[in-house]
C-alpha positions in Angstrom: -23.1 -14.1 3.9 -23.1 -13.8 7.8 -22.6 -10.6 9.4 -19.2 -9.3 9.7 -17.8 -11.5 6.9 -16.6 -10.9 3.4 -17.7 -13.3 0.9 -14.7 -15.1 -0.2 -15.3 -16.5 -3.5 -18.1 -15.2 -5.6 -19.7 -16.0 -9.0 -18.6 -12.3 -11.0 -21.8 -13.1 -13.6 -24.6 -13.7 -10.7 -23.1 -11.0 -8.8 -22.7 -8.6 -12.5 -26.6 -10.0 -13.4 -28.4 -8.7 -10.0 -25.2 -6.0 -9.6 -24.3 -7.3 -6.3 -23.3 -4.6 -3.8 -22.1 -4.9 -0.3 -21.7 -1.4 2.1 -20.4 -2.5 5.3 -17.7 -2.0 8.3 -15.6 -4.7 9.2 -13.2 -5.6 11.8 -9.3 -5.7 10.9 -9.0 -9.1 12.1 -11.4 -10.4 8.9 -8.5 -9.1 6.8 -5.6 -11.2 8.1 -2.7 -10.3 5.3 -3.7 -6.4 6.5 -3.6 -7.3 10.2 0.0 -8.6 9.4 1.8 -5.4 10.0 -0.2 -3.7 12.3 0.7 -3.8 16.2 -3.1 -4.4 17.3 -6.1 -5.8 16.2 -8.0 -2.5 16.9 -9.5 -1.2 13.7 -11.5 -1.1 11.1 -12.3 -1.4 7.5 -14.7 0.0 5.7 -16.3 -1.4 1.9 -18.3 -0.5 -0.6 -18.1 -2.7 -3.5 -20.5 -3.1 -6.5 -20.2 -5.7 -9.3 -22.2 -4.8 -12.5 -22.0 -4.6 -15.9 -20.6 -1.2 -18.3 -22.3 0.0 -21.3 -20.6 -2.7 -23.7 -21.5 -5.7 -21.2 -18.0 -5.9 -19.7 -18.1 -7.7 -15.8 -16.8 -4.2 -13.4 -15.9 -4.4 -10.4 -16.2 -0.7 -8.5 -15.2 -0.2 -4.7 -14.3 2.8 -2.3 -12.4 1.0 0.5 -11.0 2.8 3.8 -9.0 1.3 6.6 -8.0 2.6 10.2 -5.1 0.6 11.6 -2.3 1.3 14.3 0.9 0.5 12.7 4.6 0.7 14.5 5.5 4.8 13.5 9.4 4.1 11.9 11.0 6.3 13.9 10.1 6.1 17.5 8.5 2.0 17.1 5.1 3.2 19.4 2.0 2.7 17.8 0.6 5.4 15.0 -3.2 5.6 14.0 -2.5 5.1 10.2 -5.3 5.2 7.3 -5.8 3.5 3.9 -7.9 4.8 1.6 -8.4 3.3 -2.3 -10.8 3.9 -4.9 -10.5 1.6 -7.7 -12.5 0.4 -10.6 -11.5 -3.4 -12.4 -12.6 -4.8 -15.2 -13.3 -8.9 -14.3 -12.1 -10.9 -17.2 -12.0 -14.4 -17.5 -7.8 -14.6 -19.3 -4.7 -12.2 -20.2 -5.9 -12.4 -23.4 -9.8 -10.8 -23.0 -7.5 -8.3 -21.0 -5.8 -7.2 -24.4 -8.8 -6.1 -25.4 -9.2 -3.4 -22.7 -8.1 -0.3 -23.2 -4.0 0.4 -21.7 -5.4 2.5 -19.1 -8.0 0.2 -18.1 -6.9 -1.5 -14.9 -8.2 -5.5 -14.8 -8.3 -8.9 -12.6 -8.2 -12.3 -13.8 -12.0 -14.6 -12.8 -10.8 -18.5 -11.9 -11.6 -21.3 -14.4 -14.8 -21.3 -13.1 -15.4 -17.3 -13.6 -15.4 -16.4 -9.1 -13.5 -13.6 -8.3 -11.7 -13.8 -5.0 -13.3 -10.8 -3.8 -11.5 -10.6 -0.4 -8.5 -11.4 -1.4 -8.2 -8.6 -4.2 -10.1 -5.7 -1.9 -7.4 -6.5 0.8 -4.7 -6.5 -1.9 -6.0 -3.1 -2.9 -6.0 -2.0 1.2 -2.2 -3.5 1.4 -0.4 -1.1 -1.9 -2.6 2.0 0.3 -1.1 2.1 3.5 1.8 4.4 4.0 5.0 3.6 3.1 6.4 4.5 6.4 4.2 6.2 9.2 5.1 8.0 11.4 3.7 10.7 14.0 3.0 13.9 12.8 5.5 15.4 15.6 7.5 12.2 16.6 10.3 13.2 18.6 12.2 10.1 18.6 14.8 12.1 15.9 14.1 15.9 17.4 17.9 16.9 17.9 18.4 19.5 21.1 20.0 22.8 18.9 21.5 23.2 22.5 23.5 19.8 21.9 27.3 20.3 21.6 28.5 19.3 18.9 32.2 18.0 18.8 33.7 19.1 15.6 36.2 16.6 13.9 39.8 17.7 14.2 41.3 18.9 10.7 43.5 16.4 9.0 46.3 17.2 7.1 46.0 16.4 3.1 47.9 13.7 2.0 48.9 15.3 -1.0 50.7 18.4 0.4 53.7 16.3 -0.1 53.2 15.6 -3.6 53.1 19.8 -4.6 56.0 19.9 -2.5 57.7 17.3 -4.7 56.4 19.1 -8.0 57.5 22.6 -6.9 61.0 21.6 -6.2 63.6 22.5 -9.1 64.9 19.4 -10.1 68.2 18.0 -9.8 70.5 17.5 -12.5 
């Protein structure tokens, strides 16, 4: 793996046998789904990922992920330092049906044919669902209303009905 990239595609039993780790800060732009939304390329994201092996033999995949990103704020459009942080834990198996074996809590990713793990792929997924659903500044004043602001009132409109308890209080005619 070269410096400053994210390996891709990688063999989950190699990386489970000599529990493959990678701690490392990376630019946005190597995570180009991420970069997507984000009004610059400034930023950074940081991983720490560690495939091994549980106490029953099960393939786990552990990382602590954290991304720093300017992304439009929703209110005024200007750029707004956001931040992504995720914590996850996956079991790697290689079907659905290994899955069914797991426990209902236990969260899980599907290996290839070939039992690789798209590693970058699912860590940037992970960064993607973290990000806030709608930044914005922490005192935007894009929709700060002046209380001094006049405020024209809407005239009052007559109820259409007024006529009809008119009609029902009238005596009626023989």
């Amino acid at each position: 793996m070269s410096a400053g990239t994210l390996p891709h595609l990688i063999d989950a039993q190699k990386w489970a046998d000599r529990e493959g780790e990678i701690e490392q800060v990376f630019p946005l732009t190597a995570f180009p789904r991420l970069r997507e939304g984000a009004v610059s390329d400034v930023g950074e994201v940081k991983v720490h990922c560690k495939v091994s092996r549980d106490a029953q033999g099960l393939l786990k995949l552990d990382a602590d992920l954290g991304a720093t990103l300017q992304l439009p704020c929703q209110r005024c459009l200007e750029p707004v330092t956001a931040t992504a942080q995720s914590d996850v834990s996956f079991f790697l198996v290689r079907s659905e049906s290994d899955a069914d074996e797991l426990s209902d809590e236990a969260d899980f990713l599907v290996l290839d044919e070939e039992g690789r793990l798209a590693l970058a792929d699912a860590l940037e997924d992970e960064l993607i669902v973290s990000l806030p659903l709608v930044p914005v500044h922490d005192n935007c004043e894009a929709l700060q209303v002046d209380a001094t602001d006049d405020v024209e009132e809407a005239p009052a409109r007559e109820n259409p009905f007024l006529v009809l308890a008119s009609l029902k209080s009238r005596p009626e005619e023989k």
